[in-house]
C-alpha positions in Angstrom: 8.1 -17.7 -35.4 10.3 -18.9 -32.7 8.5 -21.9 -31.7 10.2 -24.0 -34.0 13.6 -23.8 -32.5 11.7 -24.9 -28.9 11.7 -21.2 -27.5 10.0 -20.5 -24.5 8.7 -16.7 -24.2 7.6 -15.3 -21.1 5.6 -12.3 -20.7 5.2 -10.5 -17.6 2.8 -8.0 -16.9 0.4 -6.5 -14.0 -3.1 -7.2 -14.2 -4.0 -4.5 -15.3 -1.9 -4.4 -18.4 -2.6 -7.7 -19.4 -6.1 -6.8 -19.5 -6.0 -4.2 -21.8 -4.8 -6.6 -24.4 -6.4 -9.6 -23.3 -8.5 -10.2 -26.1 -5.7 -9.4 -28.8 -3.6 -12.0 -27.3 -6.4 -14.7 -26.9 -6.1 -16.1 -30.4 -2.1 -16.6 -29.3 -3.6 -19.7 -26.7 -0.9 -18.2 -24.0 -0.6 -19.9 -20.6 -1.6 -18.0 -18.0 -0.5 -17.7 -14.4 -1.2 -15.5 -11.7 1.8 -14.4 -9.3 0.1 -14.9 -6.0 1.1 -12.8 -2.5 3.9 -15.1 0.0 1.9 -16.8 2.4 3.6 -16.9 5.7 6.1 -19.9 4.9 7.7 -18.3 1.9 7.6 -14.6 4.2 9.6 -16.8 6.9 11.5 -18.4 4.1 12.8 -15.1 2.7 12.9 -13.4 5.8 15.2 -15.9 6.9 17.4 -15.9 3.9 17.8 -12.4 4.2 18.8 -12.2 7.7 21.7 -14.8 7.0 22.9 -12.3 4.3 23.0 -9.6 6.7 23.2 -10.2 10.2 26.7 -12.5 10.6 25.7 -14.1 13.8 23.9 -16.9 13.3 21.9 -16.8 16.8 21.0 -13.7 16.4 19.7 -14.3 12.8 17.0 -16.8 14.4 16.2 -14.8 17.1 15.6 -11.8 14.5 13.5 -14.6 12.5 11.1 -15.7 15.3 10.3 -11.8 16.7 9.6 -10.6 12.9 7.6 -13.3 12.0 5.5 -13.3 15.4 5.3 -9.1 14.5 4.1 -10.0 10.6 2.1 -12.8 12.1 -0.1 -10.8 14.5 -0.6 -7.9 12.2 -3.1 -8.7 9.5 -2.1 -5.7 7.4 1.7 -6.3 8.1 0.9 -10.1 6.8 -1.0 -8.6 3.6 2.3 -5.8 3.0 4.7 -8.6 3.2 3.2 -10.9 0.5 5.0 -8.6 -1.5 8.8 -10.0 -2.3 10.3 -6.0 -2.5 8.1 -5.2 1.0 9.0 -7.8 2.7 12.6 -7.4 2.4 12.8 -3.6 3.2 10.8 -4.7 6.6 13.6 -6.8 7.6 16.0 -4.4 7.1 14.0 -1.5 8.6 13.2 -4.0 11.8 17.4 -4.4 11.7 18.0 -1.4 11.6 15.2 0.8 13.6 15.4 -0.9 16.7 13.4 -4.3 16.0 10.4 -2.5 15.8 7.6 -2.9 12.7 4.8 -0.2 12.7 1.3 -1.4 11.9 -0.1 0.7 9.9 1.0 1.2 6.5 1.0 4.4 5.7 3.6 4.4 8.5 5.6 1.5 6.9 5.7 2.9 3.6 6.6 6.0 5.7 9.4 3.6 7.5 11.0 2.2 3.7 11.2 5.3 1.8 13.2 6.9 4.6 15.4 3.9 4.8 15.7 3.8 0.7 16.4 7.7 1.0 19.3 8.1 3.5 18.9 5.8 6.8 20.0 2.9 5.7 23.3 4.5 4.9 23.8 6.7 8.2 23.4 3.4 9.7 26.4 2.4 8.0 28.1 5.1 9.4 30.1 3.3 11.2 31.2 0.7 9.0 31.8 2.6 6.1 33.6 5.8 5.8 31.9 8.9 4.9 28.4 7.1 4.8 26.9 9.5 6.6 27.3 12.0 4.0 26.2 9.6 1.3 22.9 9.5 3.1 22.7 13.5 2.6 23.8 13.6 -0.8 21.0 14.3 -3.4 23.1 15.3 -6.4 22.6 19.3 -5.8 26.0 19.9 -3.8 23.6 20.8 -1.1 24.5 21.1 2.0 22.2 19.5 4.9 23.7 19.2 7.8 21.7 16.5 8.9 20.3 13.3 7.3 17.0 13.8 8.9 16.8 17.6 7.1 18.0 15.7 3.4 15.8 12.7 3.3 12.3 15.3 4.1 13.7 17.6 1.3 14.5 14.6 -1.0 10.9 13.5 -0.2 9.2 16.4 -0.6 10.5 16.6 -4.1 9.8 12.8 -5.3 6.0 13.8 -3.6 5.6 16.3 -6.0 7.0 14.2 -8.9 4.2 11.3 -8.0 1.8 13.8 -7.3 2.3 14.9 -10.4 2.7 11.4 -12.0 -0.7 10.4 -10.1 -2.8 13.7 -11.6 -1.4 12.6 -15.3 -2.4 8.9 -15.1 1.5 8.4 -15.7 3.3 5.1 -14.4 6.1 5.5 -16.1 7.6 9.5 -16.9 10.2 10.5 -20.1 13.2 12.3 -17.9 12.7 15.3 -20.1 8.9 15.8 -18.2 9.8 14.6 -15.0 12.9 17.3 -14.8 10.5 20.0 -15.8 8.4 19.1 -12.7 11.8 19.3 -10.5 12.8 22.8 -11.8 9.4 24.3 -11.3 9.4 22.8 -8.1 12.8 24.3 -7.2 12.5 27.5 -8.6 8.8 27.6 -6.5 9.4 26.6 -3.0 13.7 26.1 -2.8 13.6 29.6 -4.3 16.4 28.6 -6.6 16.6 32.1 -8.5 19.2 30.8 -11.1 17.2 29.4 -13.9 20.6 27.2 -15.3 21.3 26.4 -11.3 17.8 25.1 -10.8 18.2 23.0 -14.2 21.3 21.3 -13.2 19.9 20.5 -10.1 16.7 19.0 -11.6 18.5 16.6 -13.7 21.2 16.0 -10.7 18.5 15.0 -8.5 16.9 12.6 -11.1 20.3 10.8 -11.4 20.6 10.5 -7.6 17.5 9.2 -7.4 18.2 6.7 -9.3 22.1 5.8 -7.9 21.2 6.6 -4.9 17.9 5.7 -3.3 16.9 3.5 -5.9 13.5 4.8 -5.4 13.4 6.2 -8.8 14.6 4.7 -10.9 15.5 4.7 -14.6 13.9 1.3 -16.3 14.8 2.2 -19.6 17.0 4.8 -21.2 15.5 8.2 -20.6 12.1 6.6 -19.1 11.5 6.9 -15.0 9.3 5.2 -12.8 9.0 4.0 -9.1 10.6 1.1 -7.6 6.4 -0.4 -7.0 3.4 1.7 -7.5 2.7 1.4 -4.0 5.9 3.9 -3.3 4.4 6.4 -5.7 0.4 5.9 -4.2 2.4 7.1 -0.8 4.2 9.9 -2.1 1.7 11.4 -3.9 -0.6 10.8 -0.7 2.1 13.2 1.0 2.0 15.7 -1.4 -1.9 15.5 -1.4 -2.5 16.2 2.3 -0.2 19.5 2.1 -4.0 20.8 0.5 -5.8 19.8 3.4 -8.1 22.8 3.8 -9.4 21.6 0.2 -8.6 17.6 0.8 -12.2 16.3 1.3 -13.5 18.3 -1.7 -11.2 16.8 -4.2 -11.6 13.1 -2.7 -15.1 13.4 -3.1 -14.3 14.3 -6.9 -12.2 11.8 -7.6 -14.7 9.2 -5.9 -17.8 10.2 -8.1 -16.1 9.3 -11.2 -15.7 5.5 -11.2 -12.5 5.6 -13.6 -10.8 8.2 -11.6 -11.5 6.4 -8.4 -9.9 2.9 -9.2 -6.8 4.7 -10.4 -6.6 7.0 -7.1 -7.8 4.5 -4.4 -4.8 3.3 -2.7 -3.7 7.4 -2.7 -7.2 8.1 -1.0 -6.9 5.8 1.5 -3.3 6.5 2.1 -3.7 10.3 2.2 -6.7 9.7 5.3 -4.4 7.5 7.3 -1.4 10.1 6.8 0.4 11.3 9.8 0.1 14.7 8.1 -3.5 14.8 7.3 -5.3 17.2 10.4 -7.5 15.5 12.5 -10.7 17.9 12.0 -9.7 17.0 8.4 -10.2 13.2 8.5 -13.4 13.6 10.9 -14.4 15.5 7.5 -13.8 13.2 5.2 -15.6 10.4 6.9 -18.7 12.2 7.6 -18.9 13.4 3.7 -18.6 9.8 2.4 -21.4 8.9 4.3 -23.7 11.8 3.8 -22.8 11.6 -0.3 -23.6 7.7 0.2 -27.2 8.9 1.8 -27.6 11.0 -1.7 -27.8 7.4 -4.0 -30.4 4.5 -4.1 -29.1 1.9 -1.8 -29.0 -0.9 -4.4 -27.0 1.5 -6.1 -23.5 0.8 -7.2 -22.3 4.6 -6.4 -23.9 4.3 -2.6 -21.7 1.0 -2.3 -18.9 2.9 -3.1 -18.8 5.6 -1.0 -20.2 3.4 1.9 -16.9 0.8 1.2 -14.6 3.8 1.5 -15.2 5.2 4.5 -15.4 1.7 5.7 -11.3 1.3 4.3 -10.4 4.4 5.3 -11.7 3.4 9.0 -9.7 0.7 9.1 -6.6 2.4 8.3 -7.0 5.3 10.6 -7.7 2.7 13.0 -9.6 3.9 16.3 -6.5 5.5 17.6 -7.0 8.5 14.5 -10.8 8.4 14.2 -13.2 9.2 17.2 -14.8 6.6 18.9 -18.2 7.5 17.6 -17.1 8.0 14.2 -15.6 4.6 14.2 -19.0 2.9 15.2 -20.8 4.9 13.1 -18.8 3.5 10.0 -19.6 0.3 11.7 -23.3 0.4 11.9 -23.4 1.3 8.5 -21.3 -1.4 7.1 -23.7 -4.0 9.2 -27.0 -2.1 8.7 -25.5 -3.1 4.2 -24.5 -6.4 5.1 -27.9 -7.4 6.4 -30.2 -5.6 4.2 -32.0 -8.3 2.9 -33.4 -5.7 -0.6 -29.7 -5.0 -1.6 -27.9 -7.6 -3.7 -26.1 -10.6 -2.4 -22.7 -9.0 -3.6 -23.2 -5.8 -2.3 -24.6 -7.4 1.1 -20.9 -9.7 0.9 -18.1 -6.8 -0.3 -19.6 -4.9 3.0 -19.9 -7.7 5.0 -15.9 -8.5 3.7 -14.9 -4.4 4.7 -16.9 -4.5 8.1 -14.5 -7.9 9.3 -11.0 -6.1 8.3 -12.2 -3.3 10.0 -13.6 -4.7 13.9 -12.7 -8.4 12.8 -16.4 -8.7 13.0 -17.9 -12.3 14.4 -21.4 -12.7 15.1 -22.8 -14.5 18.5 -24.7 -17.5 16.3 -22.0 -17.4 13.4 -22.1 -21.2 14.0 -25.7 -21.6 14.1 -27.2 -24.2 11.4 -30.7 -24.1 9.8 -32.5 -27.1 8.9 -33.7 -27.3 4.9 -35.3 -30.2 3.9 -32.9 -33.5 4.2 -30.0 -31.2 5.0 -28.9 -28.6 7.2 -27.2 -24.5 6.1 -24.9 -22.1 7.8 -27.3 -19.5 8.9 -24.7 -16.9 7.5 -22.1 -16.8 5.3 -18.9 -16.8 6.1 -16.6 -13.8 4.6 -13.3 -14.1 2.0 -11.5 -13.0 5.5 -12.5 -15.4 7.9 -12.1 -18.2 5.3 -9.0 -17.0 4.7 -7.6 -16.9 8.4 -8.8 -20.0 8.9 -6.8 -21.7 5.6 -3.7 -19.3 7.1 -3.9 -20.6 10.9 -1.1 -21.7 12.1 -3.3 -24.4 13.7 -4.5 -25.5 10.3 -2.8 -29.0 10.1 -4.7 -30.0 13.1 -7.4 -31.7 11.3 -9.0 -32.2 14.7 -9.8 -28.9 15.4 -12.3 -28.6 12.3 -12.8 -32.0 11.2 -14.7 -33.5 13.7 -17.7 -30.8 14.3 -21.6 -32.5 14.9 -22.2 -33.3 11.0 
């Protein structure tokens, strides 16, 4: 319709919602282009810009540049957060203002923005700007706090319930109306706010401050809420999950055995086992499930992959600091013992062979070893998506001498 006037339209969508009408929209002849993750020039690039926006001396904004970027650089799950435009600018401003220091895990990073976005950054400004430290403790109720660190754990304890909430209703996006009912219950439940017109003002209060405020939640459209990224409400409703951690590992392993369920609560799985919050005995749990429900399938099975890819991801989170040391190498022999079963399938042998490198950045002794067939000579294993993509990412890339000239 447009066309003739030399419009343009562009449509942007995640990949998931594009799917779902990909086949409706096929007859159109649209262009299609994926929005790739910052590699590490354009996360210096924009880390950079950013820091000359808000730190005024010039020598310190390069000195800031070159610590975050060796932090990002060094930390493969820092690298993979900050591919993400929104992430990677909240992690220069919570390295500005938490000390210059980037946490690696990140559960702990999402734990580090959403406390910035719900009252640090502005008690930092406290001295700058007047009365900012009571800005950081406002929520809309009239409540008062007394301290920052008391409002921003209410204020998240509430939007946890929300995603919670949000998460359990397969609900990205949430009418006002529904997400205030959540608020009041939620106040009238556990703030014990006995006045059911008090508790109602101070549900829809808290919305709008959400919004003004934090910019957490916010309002897209008229009437119609959602979270600043998805990845915001994964965490929250991680938080709110691991409040029910005597009956944690029994609802993980339910969401896990339906295969619908389980792509839409993933990232919340793996967040909740990782959580600061979540008891140790708890996580020990969980692990040890996964891998006894994996036992219960065929191993060619695409259920026994699953379970057997979880527990590998949710190792590598914890990280051997949260898991025991025999748990961790359990997860690992059974990631390895997949990967070189030579009855499973050549994908299911790969995506654990992919999950055991991110875990122990795997390498074996003769990874270099070549086989002769025929006229020609073959790697004796493949190498994984990860190392592939480390060595496209090295920083020693460019020097075509370190790869070019190996014995043909």
């Amino acid at each position: 319709r447009y066309a003739r006037d030399g419009n343009l339209i562009g449509l942007a969508s995640r990949p998931r919602g594009y799917e779902s009408v990909e086949m409706q929209l096929r007859r159109v002849g649209l262009a299609v282009a994926e929005v790739n993750p910052l590699n590490l020039i354009g996360i210096r690039q924009l880390m950079g810009n950013l820091l000359k926006v808000i730190e005024p001396d010039a020598a310190r904004a390069r000195d800031d540049l070159e610590e975050l970027t060796r932090a990002i650089r060094s930390s493969e799950e820092l690298t993979r957060i900050a591919g993400t435009p929104l992430f990677c600018s909240a992690l220069v401003q919570v390295f500005k203002y938490h000390n210059k220091h980037l946490p690696d895990r990140r559960v702990d990073v999402f734990d580090e923005i959403d406390g910035l976005l719900l009252g640090h950054w502005h008690d930092q400004q406290a001295r700058a700007l007047r009365n900012a430290d009571q800005l950081a403790m406002d929520d809309g109720t009239g409540k008062d706090y007394g301290k920052v660190e008391k409002a921003i754990s209410v204020k998240r304890a509430r939007l946890s319930k929300l995603a919670l909430y949000m998460q359990e209703t397969h609900q990205a996006e949430i009418p006002a109306q529904e997400a205030e009912k959540v608020l009041y219950e939620y106040l009238k439940s556990r703030e014990r706010v006995a006045d059911d017109e008090a508790a109602q003002s101070a549900a829809e209060n808290f919305l709008m401050s959400s919004h003004e405020r934090s910019g957490l939640l916010v309002e897209r459209d008229p009437g119609i809420y959602t979270f600043l990224h998805k990845g915001f409400m994964e965490y929250l409703a991680a938080s709110a999950l691991v409040q029910q951690s005597q009956s944690l590992v029994n609802v993980v392993i339910t969401l896990v055995e339906d295969k619908e369920k389980f792509e839409w609560w993933e990232q919340v799985i793996l967040l909740a086992g990782a959580h600061p919050g979540t008891p140790e005995d708890v996580r020990e749990s969980l692990i040890d499930r996964l891998l006894e429900k994996a036992e219960t399938y065929v191993k060619n099975s695409e259920e026994h992959l699953r379970y057997v890819i979880l527990a590998g991801n949710l190792a590598r989170d914890m990280g051997d600091d949260l898991l025991p040391a025999a748990q961790y190498k359990q997860v690992e022999t059974v990631l390895f013992d997949t990967a070189t079963d030579l009855t499973l399938a050549p994908v299911s042998r790969v995506a654990a062979a992919d999950t055991l490198d991110e875990l122990v950045g795997y390498t074996l002794s003769d990874v270099s070893t070549f086989l002769p067939v025929s006229n020609f000579a073959i790697s004796k294993y493949p190498i994984t998506n990860s190392q592939y993509e480390r060595f496209l990412e090295s920083k020693n890339f460019q020097n075509k001498n370190l790869w070019i000239n190996f014995p043909k």
